[in-house]
Structure formats: structure tokens, C-alpha cells
C-alpha positions as CSV (number, residue, x, y, z in Angstrom):
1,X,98.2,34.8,-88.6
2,X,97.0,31.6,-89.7
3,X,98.0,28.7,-87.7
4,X,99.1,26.5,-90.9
5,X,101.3,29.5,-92.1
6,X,103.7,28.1,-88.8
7,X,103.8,25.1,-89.3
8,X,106.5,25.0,-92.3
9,X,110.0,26.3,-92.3
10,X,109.8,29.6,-93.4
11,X,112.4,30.7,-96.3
12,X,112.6,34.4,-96.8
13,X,113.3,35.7,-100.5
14,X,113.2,38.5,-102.6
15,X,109.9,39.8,-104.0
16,X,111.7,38.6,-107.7
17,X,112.2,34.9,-106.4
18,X,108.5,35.0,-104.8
19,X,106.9,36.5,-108.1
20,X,108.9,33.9,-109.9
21,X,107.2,30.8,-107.8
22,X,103.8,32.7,-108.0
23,X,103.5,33.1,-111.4
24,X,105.2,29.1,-112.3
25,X,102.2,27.8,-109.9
26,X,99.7,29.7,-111.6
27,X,98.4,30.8,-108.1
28,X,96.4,33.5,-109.4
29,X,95.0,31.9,-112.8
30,X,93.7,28.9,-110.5
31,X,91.9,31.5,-108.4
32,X,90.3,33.1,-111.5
33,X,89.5,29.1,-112.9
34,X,88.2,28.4,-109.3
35,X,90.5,25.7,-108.5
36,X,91.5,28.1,-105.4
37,X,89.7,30.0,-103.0
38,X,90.6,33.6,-102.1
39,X,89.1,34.7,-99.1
40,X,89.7,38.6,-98.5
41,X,91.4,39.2,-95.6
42,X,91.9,43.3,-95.6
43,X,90.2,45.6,-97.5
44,X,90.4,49.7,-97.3
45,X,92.1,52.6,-98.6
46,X,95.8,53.2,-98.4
47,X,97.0,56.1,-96.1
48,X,98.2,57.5,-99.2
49,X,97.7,56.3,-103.0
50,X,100.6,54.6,-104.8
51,X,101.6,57.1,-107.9
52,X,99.3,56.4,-110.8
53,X,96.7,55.1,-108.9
54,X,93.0,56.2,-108.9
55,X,91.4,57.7,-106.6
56,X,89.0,55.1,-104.5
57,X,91.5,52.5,-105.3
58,X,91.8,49.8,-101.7
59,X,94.3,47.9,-100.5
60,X,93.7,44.4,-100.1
61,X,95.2,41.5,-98.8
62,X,93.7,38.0,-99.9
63,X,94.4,34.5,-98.4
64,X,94.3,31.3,-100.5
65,X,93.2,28.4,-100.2
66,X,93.5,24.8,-101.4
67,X,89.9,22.8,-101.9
68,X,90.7,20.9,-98.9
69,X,91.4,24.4,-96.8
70,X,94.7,24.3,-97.0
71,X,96.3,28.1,-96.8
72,X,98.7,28.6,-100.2
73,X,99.5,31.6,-100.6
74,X,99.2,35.3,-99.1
75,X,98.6,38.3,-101.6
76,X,98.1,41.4,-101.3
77,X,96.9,43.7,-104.2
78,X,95.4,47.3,-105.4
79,X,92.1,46.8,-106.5
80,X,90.7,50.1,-108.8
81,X,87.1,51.2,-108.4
82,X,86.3,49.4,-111.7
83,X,87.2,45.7,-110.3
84,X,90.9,46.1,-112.5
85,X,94.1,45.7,-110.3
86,X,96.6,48.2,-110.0
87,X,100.6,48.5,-109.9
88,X,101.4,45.5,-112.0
89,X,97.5,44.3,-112.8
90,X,98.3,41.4,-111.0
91,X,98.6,40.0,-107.2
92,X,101.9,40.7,-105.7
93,X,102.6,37.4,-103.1
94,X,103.9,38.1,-99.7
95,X,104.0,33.6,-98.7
96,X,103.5,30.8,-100.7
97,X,103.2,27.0,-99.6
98,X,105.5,24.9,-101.4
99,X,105.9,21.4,-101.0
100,X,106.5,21.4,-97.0
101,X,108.3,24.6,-97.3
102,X,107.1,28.0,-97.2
103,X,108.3,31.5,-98.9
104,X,107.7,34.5,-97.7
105,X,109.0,38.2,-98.2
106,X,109.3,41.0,-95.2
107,X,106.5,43.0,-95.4
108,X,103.9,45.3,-93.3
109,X,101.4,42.5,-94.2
110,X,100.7,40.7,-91.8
């Protein structure tokens, strides 16, 4: 675990309210625009494939990061052999920074 992701008080929340605060901040579209940085933290096949998913499909967990290193968010997402994401064809966020407080859902992810 990063050391940054202790240093805020941690808030625990559903996976709605997390989404909610994910998808307001634009998390993911910054990535994709290159204002963030996702480093990929995990990467390899699930012990056993969410329904509807192809075969070959990983599981990955991704760190972000502000341009001055800052960590931002934790994600963790199904990536399919052809580079589209699985389950909702987005990132599902397991902690967020936000403004000297941090969100996170209970998770395997670690």
C-alpha cells in the first residue's frame, strides 16, 4: 500500500457513493485525456471469469496519479483481450483522494 493512501482519514462507502465521486471527478476521462497517470499495479487472470466475460480477459488493478505524483484514485477493472473493459466498460474505484479526505470501499484489493 502506498504510503500517501495513509495519510488521509479514510471514509468507507458504498461502491454506489464511490462510483458517484468517480464518475463527478472524471477520474477516468482525465486518464484517457492524459491529465492522469495510471500506472498498472496487478495484472493476471481471475481464478475464475466473471459471467459474460471472455475468455483471456485479466484482472487489473491501476493506481492514479496526479502530475505532481500525487496517488488519486485506486481502480481496479476487467480488461478483454481486445483492449475493451468488461462488467460495466468502465473502471470500478476501490479509493479516491478528495480534498484531504479519502473514500474507499472494502475490498480483496489491496
Amino acid at each position: 500500500m502506498p504510503p500517501s493512501r495513509n495519510l488521509v482519514p479514510v471514509e468507507f462507502v458504498s461502491e454506489a457513493v464511490i462510483r458517484q465521486h468517480f464518475n463527478e471527478g472524471r477520474f477516468w476521462e482525465r486518464v484517457q485525456s492524459g491529465d492522469l497517470r495510471a500506472d498498472l499495479k496487478r495484472n493476471g487472470h481471475p481464478a475464475t471469469l466473471p459471467a459474460g466475460e471472455p475468455s483471456c480477459t485479466h484482472s487489473q488493478t491501476l493506481n492514479y496519479y496526479a502530475s505532481n505524483g500525487e496517488l488519486i484514485a485506486v481502480v481496479h477493472q476487467y480488461k478483454h483481450p481486445d483492449g475493451s473493459l468488461g462488467g460495466s466498460g468502465r473502471p470500478d474505484p476501490k479509493w479516491l483522494s478528495l480534498s484531504g479526505r479519502a473514500l474507499a470501499v472494502r475490498s480483496r484489493i489491496k
